[in-house]
Structures are given as C-alpha cells and as structure tokens.
N, C-alpha and C positions, 0 to 999 in steps of 0.2 A: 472346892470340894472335889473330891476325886472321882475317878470311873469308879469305882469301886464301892465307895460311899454311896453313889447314885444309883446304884442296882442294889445296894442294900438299901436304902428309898422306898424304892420302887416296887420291892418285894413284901415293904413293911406294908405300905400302903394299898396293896394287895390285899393281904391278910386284914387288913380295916374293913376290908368292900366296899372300897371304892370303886364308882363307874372306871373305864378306860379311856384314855387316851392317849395316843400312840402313833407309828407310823407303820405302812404297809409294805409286803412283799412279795412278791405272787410267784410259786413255782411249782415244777411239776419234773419228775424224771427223765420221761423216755421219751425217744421217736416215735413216731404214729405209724412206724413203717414196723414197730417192736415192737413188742407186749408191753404191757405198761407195768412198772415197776413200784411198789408198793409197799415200804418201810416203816411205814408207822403205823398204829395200832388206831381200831378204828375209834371215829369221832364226828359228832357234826358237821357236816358241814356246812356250817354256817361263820360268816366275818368272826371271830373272835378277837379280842385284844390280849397279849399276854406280854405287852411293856406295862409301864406307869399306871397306876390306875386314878388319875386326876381327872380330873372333867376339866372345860375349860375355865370355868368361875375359879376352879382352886389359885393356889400358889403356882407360878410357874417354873418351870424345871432351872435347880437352882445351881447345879453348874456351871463354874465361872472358864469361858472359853478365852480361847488366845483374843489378841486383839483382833476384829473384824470376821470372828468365826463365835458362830451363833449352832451348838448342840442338837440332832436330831433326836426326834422319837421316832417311836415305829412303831406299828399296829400289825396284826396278822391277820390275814383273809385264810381261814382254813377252808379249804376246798374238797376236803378228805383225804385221797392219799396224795395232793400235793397244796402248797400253800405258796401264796403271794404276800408281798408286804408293802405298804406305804410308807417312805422317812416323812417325817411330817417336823415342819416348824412353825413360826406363829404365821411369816406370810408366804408360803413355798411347800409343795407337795412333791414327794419324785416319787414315781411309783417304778420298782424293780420288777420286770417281768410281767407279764399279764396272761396265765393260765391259758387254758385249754380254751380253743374255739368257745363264745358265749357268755365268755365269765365277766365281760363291762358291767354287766347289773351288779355283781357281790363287787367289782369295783368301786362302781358306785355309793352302794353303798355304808363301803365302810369309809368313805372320802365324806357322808355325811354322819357319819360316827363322832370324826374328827372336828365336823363344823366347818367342812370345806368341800367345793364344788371342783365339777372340771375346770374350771377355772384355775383355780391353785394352784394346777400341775405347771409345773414350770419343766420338768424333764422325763424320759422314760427310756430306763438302762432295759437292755435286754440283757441276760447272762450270757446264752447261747441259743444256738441256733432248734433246738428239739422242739415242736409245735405244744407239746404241754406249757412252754415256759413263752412262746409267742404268738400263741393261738388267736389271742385275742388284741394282738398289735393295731390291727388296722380298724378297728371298732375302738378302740381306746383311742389310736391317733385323731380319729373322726370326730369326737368328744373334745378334742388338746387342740384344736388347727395353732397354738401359739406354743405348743411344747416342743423344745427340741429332743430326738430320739437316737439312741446312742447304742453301741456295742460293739464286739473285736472286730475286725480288718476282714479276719480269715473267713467268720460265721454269717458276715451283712450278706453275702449274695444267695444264703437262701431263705434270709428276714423275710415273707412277705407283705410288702408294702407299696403305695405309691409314692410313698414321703421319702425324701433323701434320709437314708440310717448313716448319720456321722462315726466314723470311726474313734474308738480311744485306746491309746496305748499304755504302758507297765509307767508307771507312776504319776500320769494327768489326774487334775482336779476336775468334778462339773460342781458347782454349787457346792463347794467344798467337801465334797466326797471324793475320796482317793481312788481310781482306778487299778487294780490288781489284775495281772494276765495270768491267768489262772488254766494256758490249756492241756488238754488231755483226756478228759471228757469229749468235748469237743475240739477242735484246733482254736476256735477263737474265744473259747470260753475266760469270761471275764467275772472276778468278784467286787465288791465294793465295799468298803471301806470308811467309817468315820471317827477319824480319830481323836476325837475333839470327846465324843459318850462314850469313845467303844465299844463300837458296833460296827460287826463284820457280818455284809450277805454274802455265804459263799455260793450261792446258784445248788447247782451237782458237784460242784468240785467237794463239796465236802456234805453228809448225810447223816442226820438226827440220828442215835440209836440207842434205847434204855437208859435215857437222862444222860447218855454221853454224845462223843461223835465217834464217825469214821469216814474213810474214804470214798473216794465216784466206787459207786456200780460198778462191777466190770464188764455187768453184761450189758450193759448203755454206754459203755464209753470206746472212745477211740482209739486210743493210747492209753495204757496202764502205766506206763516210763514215766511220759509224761504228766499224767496224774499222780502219781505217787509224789513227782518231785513237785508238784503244784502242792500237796500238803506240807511238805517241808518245806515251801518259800512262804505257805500264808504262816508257821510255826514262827515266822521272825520275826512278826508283824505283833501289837499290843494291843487287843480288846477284853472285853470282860462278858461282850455280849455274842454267840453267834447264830444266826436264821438262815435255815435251810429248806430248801427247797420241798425237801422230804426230811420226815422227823423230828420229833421237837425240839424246841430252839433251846440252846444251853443258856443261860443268864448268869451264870456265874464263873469266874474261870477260865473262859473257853479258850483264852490263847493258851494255857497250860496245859489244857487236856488236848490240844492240836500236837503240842509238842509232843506231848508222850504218847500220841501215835504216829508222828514221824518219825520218831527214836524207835520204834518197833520194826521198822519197815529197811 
C-alpha cells in the first residue's frame, strides 16, 4: 500500500470516529529571550490526535515497509500555540521535542493515549535549541534514564541537560528515522524524516498556515539564507504527511506544497 493510500486510511477512518492512535511531536516557536510567536488559530489545548484514528484492538497499520523497517504513527500533543508529537510503533516511542518548561504531564499523557509508558521511549530528537521546543528536556529525560537523546552539533551546547545530547548529522538514521540538517532557524536546527509512512517533522524550519505551509519566522530565526534553502533541500525529500511545530499539520500532499513554496522564493 502506498504513502498515499495510507493517509487516505487514515482520514477515512477519521470521518468513521474512530478513537486515535498515533504518534507524538512537541513544538513550540520562539526563544524565551523573544516574544513568543503564535501561528495558529486558537485551540485546546489539550493532547489531541490528528493521525490514524484506530485504537489498538483495531487492524494494524497496513503498510507493507522495506524489509526490517516497521512504519511510524504519530500523535499530536496540542499545546496551543505550539505542539509536540510522539512517532509511535508497536514496541518504541520517540518523542520529537518536548515543549515549554512543564509540559512532561500532556507528555505523559498522550504516551498513555497510545497505550504506552515512559518506558517505550526509546529516543528523544530535539529540533533546536529555542526553550519552547526543549523546555521540558530534562523532566522528560528524568522519566527515560534508558532513552537515548539526540540533536544538531551546533544547538547541543545550549540543550539544557545533565544527560550527554548525542549529535546527528544530514543523512543518519535513529530507529529508522532519517536525520535532515535543516539550519537556519537556528544553526543546528534539525528535521526528521520517515520514509517508510511519510512523514516529515520539520521543528521551525517549516510553519502550519490556513491548511497550507510556509517558511521559519523570520522574526525567530537566525539566518533567513539559510532557512529559505533548508525549504528547498526538505522540497527534495518524499512524504505525504508534514507536523509542525506551529500550525496544523498538512496530511495530504505536503512534499508538493514545500515545493511550490520553494519555487516562490
């Protein structure tokens, strides 16, 4: 079955009402040193799901992967005006960012949404270095003592943590999630990648807007050069799904709709 088939699934079975089940992503825009930036229209903020809507009794996700590569879902923790996500599979959680200072509880959470504990987590990608998107690192680390925790070269040294932050660079796998150097936003700003459902988290590198996307903020970001050409390198890239930091997540399309806002710039 294809990406494509699988997000029209996923959307059918939506419109069924069916519960969700999914995988998580936690983000948030700005530095705490800046105003907080605020792109989406408001909303609860409460865990929501806006992958798959199966529970876990149902059928399971029936895309046929390469050999030894087993398809994520992902679940959305809305936070209001920034959101977090979990990839979730049958025995492995990664949770991508973890919001603003506090947010371990709506982690938690939605890790029991999925039918899984701290436990599961097996990794934790930071995007970048902006405290909405690592706030909550070292209360999530403190919950994982067996996760390993991950992000760019340039952004680790002002992760705060006591845990070593391993570096990743422009094409590594962790748990078969493709690593994307994504900076410009920030210098070590990194996205993530599954190629296998596609499904692309771009952090800030790229921003939810009226059922479309766009580009980093400019007023949150570092480099504009660099950002701009971090949309045109994720534009090369093949998914159908993409979750953002801020704004909601596109599910249909979204490598196409990258491209033709990189062809504008």
């Amino acid at each position: 079955m294809t990406a494509l088939a699988l997000i029209t699934r996923r959307m059918l079975l939506k419109d069924m009402g069916k519960a969700g089940l999914a995988v998580m992503v936690l983000g948030t825009a700005a530095c705490s040193e800046e105003p907080t930036e605020d792109t989406t229209s408001p909303s609860d903020p409460t865990t929501t799901a806006a992958g798959p809507t199966t529970t876990a009794a149902d059928a399971p996700n029936t895309l046929v992967p390469p050999a030894g590569e087993e398809p994520w879902d992902w679940q959305r923790v809305n936070l209001g005006f920034v959101s977090a996500y979990i990839l979730y599979r049958q025995r492995e959680a990664v949770i991508v960012d973890t919001g603003v200072e506090g947010s371990e509880g709506a982690i938690e959470a939605a890790l029991g949404e999925i039918g899984a504990g701290w436990d599961r987590v097996s990794t934790v990608i930071v995007t970048h270095k902006h405290p909405d998107h690592q706030g909550s690192v070292e209360a999530v680390l403190e919950r994982t003592p067996q996760a390993t925790v991950v992000a760019g070269i340039s952004d680790i040294p002002a992760i705060v943590t006591d845990r070593e932050v391993l570096p990743m660079f422009d094409g590594q796998s962790i748990s078969n999630l493709q690593i994307i150097e994504t900076p410009g936003h920030t210098p070590g700003h990194i996205s993530v990648l599954d190629p296998v459902a596609g499904i692309l988290v771009a952090g800030d590198a790229l921003n939810g807007s009226n059922g479309g996307v766009t580009g980093a903020n400019a007023q949150f970001s570092e480099d504009m050069s660099a950002a701009n050409a971090s949309v045109a390198k994720l534009a090369t890239f093949d998914y159908e799904v993409a979750l953002f930091g801020h704004g909601e997540p596109v599910l249909s399309g979204a490598s196409s709709a990258v491209a033709a806002l990189a062809a504008g710039y």
